[in-house]
C-alpha positions as CSV (number, residue, x, y, z in Angstrom):
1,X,-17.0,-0.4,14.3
2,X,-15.8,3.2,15.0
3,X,-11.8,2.7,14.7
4,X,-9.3,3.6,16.8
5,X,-6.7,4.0,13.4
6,X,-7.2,4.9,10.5
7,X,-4.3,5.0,7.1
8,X,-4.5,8.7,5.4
9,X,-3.9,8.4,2.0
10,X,-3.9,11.6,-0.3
11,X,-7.1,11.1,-2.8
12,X,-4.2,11.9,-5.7
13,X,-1.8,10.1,-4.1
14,X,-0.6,8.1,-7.5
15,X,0.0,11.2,-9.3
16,X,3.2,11.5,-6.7
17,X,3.7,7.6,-7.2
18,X,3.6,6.7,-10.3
19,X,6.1,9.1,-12.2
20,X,8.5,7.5,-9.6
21,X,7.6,3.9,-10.1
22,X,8.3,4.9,-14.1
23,X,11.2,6.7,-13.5
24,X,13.9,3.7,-13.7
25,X,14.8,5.4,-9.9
26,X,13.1,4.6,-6.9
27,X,16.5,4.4,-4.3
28,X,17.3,7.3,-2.2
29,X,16.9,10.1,-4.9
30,X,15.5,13.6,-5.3
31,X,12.4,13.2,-3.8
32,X,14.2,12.0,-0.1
33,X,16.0,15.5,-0.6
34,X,12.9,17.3,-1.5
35,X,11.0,15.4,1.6
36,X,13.7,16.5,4.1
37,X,13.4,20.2,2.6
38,X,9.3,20.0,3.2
39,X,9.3,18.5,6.5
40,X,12.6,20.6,7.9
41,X,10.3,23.6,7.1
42,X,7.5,22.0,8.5
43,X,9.2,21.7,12.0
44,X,11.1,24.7,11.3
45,X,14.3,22.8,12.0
46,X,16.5,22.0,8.8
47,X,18.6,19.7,10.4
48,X,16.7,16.8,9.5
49,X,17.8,13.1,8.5
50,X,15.3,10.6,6.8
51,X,15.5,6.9,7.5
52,X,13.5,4.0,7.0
53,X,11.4,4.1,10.4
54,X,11.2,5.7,13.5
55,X,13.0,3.1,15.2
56,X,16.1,3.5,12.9
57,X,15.9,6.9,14.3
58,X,16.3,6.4,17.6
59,X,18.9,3.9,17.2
60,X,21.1,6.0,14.9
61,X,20.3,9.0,17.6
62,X,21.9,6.1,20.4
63,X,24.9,5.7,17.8
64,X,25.9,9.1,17.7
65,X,25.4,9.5,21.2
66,X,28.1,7.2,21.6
67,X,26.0,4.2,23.3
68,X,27.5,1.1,22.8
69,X,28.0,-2.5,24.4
70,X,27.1,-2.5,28.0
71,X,26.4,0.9,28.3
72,X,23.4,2.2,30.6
73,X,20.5,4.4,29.3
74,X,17.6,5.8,31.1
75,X,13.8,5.3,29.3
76,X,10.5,5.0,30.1
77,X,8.8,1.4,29.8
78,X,5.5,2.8,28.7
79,X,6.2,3.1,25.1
80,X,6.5,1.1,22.2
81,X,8.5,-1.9,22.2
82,X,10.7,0.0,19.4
83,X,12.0,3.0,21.7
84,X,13.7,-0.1,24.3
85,X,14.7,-2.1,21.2
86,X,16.9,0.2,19.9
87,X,19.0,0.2,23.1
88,X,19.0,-3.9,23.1
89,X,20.4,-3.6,19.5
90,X,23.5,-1.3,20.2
91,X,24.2,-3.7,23.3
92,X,23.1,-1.4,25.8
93,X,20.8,-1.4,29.1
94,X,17.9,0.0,29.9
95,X,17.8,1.6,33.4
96,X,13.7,2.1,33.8
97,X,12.8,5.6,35.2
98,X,8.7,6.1,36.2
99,X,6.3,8.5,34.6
100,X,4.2,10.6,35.4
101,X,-0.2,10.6,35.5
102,X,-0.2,11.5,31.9
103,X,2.3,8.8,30.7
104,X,5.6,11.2,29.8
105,X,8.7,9.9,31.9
106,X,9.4,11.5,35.4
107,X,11.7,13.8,35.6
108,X,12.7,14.1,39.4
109,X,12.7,9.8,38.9
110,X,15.7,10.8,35.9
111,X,17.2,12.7,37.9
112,X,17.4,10.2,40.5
113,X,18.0,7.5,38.3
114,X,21.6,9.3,36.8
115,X,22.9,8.7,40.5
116,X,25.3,5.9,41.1
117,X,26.8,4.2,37.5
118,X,27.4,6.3,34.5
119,X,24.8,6.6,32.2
120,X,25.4,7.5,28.4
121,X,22.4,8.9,27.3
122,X,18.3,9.7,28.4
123,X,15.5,8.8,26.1
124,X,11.8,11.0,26.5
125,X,8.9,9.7,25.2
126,X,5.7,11.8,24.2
127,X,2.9,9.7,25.2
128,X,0.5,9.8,22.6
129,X,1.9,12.8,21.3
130,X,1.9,14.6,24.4
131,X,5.8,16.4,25.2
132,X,7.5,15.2,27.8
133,X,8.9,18.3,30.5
134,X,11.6,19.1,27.9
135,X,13.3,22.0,29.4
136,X,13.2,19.8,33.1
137,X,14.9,17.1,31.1
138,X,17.4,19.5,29.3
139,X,18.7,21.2,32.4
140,X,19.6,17.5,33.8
141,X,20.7,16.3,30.8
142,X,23.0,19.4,30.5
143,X,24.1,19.7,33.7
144,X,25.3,15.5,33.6
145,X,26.7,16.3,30.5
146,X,24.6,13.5,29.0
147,X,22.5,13.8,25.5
148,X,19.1,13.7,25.5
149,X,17.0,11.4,22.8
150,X,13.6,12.5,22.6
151,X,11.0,9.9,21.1
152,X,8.4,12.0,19.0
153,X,7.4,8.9,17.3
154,X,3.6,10.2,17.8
155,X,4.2,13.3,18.0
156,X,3.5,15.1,14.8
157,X,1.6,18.1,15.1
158,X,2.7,18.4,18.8
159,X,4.5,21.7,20.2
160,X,6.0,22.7,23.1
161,X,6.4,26.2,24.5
162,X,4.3,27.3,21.0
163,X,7.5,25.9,18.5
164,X,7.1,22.8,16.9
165,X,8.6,19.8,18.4
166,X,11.6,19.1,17.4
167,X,13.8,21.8,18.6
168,X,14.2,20.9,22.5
169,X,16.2,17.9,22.9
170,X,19.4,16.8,21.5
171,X,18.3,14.3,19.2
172,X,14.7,13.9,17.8
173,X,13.2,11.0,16.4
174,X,10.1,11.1,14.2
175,X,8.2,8.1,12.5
176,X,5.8,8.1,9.4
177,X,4.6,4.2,9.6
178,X,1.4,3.4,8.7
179,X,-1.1,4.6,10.7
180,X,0.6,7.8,12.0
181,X,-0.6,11.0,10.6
182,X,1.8,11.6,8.4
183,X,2.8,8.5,6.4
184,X,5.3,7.2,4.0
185,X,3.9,3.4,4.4
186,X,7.0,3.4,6.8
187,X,9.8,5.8,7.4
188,X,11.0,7.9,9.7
189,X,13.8,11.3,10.7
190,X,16.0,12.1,13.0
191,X,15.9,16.0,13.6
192,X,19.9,17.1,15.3
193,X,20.2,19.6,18.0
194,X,24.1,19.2,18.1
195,X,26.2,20.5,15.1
196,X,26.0,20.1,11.4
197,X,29.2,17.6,11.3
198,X,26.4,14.8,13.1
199,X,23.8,15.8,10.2
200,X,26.5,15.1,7.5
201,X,27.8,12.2,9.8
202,X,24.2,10.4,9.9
203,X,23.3,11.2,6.4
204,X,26.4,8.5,5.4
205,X,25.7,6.5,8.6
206,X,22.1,5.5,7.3
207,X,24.0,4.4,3.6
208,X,26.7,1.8,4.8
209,X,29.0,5.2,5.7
210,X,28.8,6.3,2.1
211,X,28.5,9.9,0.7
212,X,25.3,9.2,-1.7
213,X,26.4,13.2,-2.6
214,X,30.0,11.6,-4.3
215,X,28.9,11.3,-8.3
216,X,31.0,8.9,-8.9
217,X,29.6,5.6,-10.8
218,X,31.1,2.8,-8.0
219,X,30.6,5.0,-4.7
220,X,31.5,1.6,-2.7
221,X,35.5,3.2,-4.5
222,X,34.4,5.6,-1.3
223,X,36.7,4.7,1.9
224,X,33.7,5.2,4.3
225,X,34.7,7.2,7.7
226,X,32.2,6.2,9.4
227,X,30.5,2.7,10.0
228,X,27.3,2.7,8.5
229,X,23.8,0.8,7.8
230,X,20.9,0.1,5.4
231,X,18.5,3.1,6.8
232,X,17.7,5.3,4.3
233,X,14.1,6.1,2.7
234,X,13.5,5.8,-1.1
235,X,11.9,7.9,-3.0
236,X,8.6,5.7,-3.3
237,X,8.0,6.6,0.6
238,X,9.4,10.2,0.1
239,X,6.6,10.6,-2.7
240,X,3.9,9.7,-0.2
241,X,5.1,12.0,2.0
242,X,5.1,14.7,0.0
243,X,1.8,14.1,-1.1
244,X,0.0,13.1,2.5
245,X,2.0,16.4,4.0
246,X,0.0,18.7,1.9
247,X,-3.4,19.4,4.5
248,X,-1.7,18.0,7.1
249,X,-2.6,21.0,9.0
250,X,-6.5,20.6,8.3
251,X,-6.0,17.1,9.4
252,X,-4.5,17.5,13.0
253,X,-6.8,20.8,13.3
254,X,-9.6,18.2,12.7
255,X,-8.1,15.9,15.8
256,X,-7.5,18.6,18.1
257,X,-11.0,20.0,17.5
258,X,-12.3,16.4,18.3
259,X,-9.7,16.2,21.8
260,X,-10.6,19.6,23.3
261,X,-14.2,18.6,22.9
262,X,-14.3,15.9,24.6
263,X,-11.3,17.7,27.6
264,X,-14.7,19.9,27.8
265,X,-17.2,17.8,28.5
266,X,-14.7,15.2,30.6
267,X,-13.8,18.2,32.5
268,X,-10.1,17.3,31.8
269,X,-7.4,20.5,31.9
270,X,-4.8,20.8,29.4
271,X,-1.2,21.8,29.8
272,X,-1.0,24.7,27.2
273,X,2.7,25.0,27.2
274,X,3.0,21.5,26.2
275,X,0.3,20.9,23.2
276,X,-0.2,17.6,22.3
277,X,-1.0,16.1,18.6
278,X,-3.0,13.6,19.9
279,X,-1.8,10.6,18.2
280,X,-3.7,8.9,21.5
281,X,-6.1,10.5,23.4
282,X,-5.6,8.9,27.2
283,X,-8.3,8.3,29.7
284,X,-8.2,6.3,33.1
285,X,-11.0,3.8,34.1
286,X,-11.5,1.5,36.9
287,X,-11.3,-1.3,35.0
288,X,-9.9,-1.5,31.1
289,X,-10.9,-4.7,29.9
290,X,-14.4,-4.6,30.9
291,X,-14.1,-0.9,29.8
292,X,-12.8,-2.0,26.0
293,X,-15.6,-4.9,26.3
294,X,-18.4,-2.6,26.8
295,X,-17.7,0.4,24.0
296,X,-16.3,-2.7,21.6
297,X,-20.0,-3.9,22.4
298,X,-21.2,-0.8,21.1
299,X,-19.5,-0.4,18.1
300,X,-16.6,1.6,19.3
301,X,-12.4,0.3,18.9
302,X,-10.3,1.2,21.8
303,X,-7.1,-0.2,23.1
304,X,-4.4,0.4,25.3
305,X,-2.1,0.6,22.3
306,X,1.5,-0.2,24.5
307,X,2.5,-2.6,27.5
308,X,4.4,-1.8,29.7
309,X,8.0,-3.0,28.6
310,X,9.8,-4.1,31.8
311,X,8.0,-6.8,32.3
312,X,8.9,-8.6,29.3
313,X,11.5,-11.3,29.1
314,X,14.0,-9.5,26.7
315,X,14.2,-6.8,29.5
316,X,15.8,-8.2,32.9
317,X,13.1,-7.1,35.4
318,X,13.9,-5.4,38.2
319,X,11.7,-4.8,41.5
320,X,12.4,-0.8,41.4
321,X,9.6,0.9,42.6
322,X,7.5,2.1,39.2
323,X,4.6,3.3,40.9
324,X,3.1,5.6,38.3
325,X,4.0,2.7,35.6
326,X,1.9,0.5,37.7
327,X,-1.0,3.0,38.2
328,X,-0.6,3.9,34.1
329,X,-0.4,0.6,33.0
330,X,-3.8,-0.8,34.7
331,X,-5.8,2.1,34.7
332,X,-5.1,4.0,30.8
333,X,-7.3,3.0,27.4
334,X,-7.2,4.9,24.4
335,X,-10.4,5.8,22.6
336,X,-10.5,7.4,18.6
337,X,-9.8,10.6,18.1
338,X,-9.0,10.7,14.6
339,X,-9.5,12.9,11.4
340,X,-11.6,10.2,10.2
341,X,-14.5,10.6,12.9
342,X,-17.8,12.3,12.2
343,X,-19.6,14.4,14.4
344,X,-21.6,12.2,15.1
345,X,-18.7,9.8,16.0
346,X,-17.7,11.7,18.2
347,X,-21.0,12.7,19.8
348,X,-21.0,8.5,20.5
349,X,-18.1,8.4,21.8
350,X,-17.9,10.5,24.5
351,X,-21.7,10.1,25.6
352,X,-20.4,6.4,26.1
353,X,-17.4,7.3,28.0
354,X,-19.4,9.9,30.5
355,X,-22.1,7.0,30.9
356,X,-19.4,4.4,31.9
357,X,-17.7,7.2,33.6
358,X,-13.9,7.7,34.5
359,X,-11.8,6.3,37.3
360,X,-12.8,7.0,40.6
């Protein structure tokens, strides 16, 4: 079976490992510092904050935003169950807002959405890597005087407007779990758009409110002045990251080879101002499940990867009109597009896709 993920794991990955494991230090150290340095100059943004997943991201993003108890926030139910969690667990309510054909959240529908009761805050998801209309969402957010949480959980190696992501929306949440491209075995950053006083802030938000930069030998002496939580990353995950960074380039070169070949022969158009990473690459068919049947049949893993999240039971349901969730959700599958697929794979792949052919 041809997979649709795959873990990267650097061939020499235990020479980064092991001098940790031996070190007698393996908490939030040197090698979470050196990490944050690599990927801030990665993304070309230093304002960067690791944490122990992407989802911690987001949530400490909704923190500093001010979201709290019964607070509303706009978001897209096509996602991962993690981006709507994190509102759940700081009390707060989604208000669902449709997406578009390619699965990013809507912006007119935002827009219309931040009529009526105040909301506190907007949360973007790049589906499948792919930006959402940034600077669309920006000027709304701006001119509500609202922040802006963009979800880039997939969206390593993605730009938009030729800069990496990371640099377009208020707040910025990145994930290395497992099968992303870049992985730590878990983890995650927040990148911060505001001021430097928020990076300082969430640096001692993710350690109980604690400056881990205070020598002292008893830092709990430390009167914390902000409320804090268990969220940071440890230098065992830093240590993969450092290692599976190196050719990450080569990697996603590798997938983006793989996406605009099959764009080609699909006769798909890209959007060039917003370049995806392709954590996913997104087609529609007529019918998914006998779709997923028949190239499953033939040696080939796809999935839709999310559900919709508005219609489950920790959500209260609403009968808005989400049309484009409704066409997204029956119509999308995912097929591989990985690093790890041969040309041959590939070859496979989309000669089974054009012979079962697209939606109609």
């Amino acid at each position: 079976m041809i997979p649709l993920f795959k873990v990267y794991m650097a061939p020499d990955i235990a020479d980064f490992i092991l001098p940790v494991l031996h070190s007698g230090y393996i908490g939030e150290g040197e090698e979470v510092k050196q990490f944050e340095r690599t990927f801030g100059e990665y993304i070309q943004n230093e304002n960067v904050v690791m944490v122990n997943s992407g989802t911690s991201a987001i949530t400490m993003a909704l923190k500093l935003a001010g979201v709290g108890y019964g607070d509303s926030v706009i978001s897209s139910p096509m996602t991962c169950l993690a981006t709507n969690m994190a509102i759940l667990s700081v009390g707060a309510v989604p208000v669902w807002a449709d997406i578009l054909p390619d699965g990013t959240i809507d912006p007119k529908d935002v827009e219309r959405k931040l009529c009526g009761k105040k909301k506190k805050a907007i949360i973007c998801v790049d589906w499948g890597g792919l930006p959402c209309h940034l600077d669309r969402l920006m000027d709304i957010a701006t001119s509500y005087g609202i922040p802006l949480i963009e979800d880039a959980c997939q969206s390593i190696g993605s730009s938009f407007n030729g800069s990496p992501i990371g640099h377009d929306a208020h707040y910025v949440a990145y994930s290395f779990q497992a099968i992303k491209y870049l992985t730590t075995g878990d983890g995650g950053a927040l990148v911060i758009n505001t001021n430097k006083d928020e990076v300082k802030e969430a640096k001692m938000m993710r350690w109980f409110g604690l400056d881990r930069n205070n020598g002292a030998n008893m830092r709990c002496n430390q009167d914390p002045p902000v409320p804090g939580y268990k969220w940071q990353m440890n230098d065992i995950m830093a240590s993969i990251g450092l290692a599976n960074i190196r050719g990450l380039d080569d990697r996603l070169e590798i997938i983006k080879r793989h996406a605009r070949f099959y764009s080609s022969r699909l006769g798909l158009v890209e959007d060039f101002n917003r370049q995806s990473g392709y954590f996913l690459y997104t087609i529609y068919v007529d019918d998914v499940d006998k779709f997923i049947k028949y190239m499953n049949n033939n040696g080939v893993e796809c999935s839709k990867v999310h559900d919709r999240n508005d219609k489950k039971s920790i959500f209260k349901d609403s009968e808005i009109d989400l049309s484009g969730v409704d066409d997204f959700d029956k119509y999308h599958v995912c097929v591989p597009v990985g690093w790890w697929l041969t040309e041959e794979d590939i070859e496979k792949i989309i000669s089974l896709v054009e012979r079962y052919g697209l939606k109609t």
